[in-house]
C-alpha positions as CSV (number, residue, x, y, z in Angstrom):
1,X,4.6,-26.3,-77.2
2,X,1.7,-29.0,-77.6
3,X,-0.4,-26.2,-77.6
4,X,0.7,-24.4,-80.3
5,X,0.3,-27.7,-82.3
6,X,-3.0,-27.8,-81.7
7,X,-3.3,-25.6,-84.5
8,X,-6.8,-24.8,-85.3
9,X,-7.7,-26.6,-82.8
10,X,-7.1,-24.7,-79.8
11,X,-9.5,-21.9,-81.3
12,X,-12.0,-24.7,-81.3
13,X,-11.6,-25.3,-78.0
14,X,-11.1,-21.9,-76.9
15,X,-14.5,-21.1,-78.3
16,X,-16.5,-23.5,-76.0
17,X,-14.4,-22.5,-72.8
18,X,-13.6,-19.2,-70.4
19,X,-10.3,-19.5,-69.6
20,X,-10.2,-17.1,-66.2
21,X,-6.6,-17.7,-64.9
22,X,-3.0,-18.5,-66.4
23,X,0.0,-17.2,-66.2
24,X,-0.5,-14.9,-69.2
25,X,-3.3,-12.9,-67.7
26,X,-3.5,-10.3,-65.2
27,X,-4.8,-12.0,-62.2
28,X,-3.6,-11.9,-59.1
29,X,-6.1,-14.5,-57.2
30,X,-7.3,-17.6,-58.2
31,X,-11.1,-17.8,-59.1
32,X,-13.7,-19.8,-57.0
33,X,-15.9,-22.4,-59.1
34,X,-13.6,-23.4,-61.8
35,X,-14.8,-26.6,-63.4
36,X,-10.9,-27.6,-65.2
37,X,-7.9,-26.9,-64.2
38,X,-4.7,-27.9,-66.2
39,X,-1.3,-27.6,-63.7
40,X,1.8,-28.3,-64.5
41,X,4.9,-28.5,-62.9
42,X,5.6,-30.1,-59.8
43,X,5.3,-28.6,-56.3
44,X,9.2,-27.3,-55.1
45,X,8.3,-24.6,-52.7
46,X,6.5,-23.5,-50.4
47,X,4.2,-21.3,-52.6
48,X,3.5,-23.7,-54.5
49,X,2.2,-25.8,-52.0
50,X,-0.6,-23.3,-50.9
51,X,-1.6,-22.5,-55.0
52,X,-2.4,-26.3,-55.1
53,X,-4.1,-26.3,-52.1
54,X,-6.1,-23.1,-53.0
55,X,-6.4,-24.8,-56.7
56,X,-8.0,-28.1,-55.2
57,X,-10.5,-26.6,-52.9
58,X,-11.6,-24.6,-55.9
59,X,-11.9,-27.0,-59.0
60,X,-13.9,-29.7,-59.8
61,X,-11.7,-31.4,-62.2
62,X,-7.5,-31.2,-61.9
63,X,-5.9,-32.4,-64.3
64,X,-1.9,-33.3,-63.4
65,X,-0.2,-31.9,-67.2
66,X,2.8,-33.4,-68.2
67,X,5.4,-35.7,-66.5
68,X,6.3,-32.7,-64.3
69,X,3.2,-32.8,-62.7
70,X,2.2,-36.6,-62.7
71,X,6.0,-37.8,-62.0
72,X,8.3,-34.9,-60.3
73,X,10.3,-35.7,-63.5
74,X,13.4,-33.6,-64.0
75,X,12.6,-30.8,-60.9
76,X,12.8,-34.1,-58.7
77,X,16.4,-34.7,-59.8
78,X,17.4,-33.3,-56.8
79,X,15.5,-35.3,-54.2
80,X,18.3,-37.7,-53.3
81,X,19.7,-35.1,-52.2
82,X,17.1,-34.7,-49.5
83,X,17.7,-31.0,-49.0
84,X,17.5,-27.8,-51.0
85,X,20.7,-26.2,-49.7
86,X,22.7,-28.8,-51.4
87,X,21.5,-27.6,-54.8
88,X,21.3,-23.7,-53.6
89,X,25.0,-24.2,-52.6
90,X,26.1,-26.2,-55.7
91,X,24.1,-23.8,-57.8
92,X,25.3,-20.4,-56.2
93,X,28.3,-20.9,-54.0
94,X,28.6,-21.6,-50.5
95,X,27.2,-19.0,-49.1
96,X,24.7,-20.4,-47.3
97,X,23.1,-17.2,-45.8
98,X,22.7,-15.2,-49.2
99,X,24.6,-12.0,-50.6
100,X,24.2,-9.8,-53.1
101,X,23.9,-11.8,-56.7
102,X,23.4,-15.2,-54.3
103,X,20.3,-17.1,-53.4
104,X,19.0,-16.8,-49.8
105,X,18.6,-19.7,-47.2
106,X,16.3,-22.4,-48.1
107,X,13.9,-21.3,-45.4
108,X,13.5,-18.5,-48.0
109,X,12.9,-14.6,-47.6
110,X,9.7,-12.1,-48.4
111,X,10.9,-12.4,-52.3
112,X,12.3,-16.3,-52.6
113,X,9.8,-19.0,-51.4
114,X,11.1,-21.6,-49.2
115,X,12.0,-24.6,-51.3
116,X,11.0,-27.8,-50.3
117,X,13.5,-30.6,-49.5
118,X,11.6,-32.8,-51.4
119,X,9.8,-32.3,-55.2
120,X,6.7,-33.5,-55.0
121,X,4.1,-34.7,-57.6
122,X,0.5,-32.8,-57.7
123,X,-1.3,-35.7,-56.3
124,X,0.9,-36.4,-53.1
125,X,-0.2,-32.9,-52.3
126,X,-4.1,-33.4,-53.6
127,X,-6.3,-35.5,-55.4
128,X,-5.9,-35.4,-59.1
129,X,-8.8,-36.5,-61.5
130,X,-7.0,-36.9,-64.6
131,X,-3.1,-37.2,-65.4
132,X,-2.3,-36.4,-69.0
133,X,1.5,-37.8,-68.7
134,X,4.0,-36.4,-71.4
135,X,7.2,-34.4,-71.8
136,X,5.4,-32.5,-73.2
137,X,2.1,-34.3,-73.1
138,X,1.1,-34.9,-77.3
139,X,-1.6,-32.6,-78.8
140,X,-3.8,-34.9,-80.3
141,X,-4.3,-36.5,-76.1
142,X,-4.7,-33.1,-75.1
143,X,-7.2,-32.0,-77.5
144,X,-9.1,-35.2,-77.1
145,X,-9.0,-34.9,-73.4
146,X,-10.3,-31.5,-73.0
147,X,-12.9,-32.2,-75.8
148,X,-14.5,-34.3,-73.4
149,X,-13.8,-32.9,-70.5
150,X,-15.3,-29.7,-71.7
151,X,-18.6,-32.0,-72.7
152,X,-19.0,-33.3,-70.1
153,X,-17.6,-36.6,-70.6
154,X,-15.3,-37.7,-67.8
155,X,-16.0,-41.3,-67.3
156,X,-14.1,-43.0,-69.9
157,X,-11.4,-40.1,-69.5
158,X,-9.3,-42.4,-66.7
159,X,-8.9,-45.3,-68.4
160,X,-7.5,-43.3,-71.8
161,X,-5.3,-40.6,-69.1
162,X,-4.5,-42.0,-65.6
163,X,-1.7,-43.0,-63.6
164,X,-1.0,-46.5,-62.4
């Protein structure tokens, strides 16, 4: 939603950028040589685990977006738990193998990832440059952050967006 209330704003930025992956386009694989990449969430499965990975190795600048990402926030609820079937079984029923209409095992199948026991936060899984913390993060720290970031400007960005 703090994109949209960017307002005229995110066509400014849009016009000084390529955006080449999100979840709204059609593409499958995630490009080499990206210079910014926003990611949000945190990392709950096993899938996820290898995109951040794959992200990492592949951009210059990552930038941990919203407390999902920089905390574990809500998707971390469930990490005193310290394992997934708890919350598959509490969610689903007790079924702990999977049936029609019920969740698999955590150890997952072809169509459900693994989930982790654990939520983790972006940067226990990889280095982050620049944490923009928020539920959702507000627009006028986003736009000022990816202003300079698409500039060029990344040395006064962590002491404006960091965590710690």
């Amino acid at each position: 939603m703090s994109f949209l209330d960017m307002d005229d704003r995110l066509l400014d930025l849009a016009a000084r950028m390529d955006l080449v992956y999100s979840p709204l386009m059609d593409v499958k694989t995630f490009p080499e040589h990206v210079d910014i990449t926003l990611v949000e969430g945190a990392v709950a499965n096993q899938d996820h685990l290898r995109q951040i990975a794959t992200i990492r190795e592949r951009t210059d600048i990552l930038v941990a977006f919203g407390d999902c990402a920089v905390t574990g926030n809500v998707t971390a609820l469930r990490n005193p738990l310290n394992t997934a079937g708890v919350v598959l079984r509490r969610a689903y029923g007790d079924d702990e193998a999977g049936s029609p209409g019920r969740p698999p095992r955590p150890g997952g199948t072809a169509d459900v990832p693994a989930l982790l026991d654990k939520v983790r936060t972006i940067r226990s899984c990889v280095r982050v440059d620049v944490y923009l913390p928020g539920c959702p993060p507000p627009a006028d720290v986003i736009v000022d952050v990816l202003s300079d970031l698409i500039a060029g400007k990344v040395d006064g960005l962590h002491n404006r967006s960091r965590l710690g």
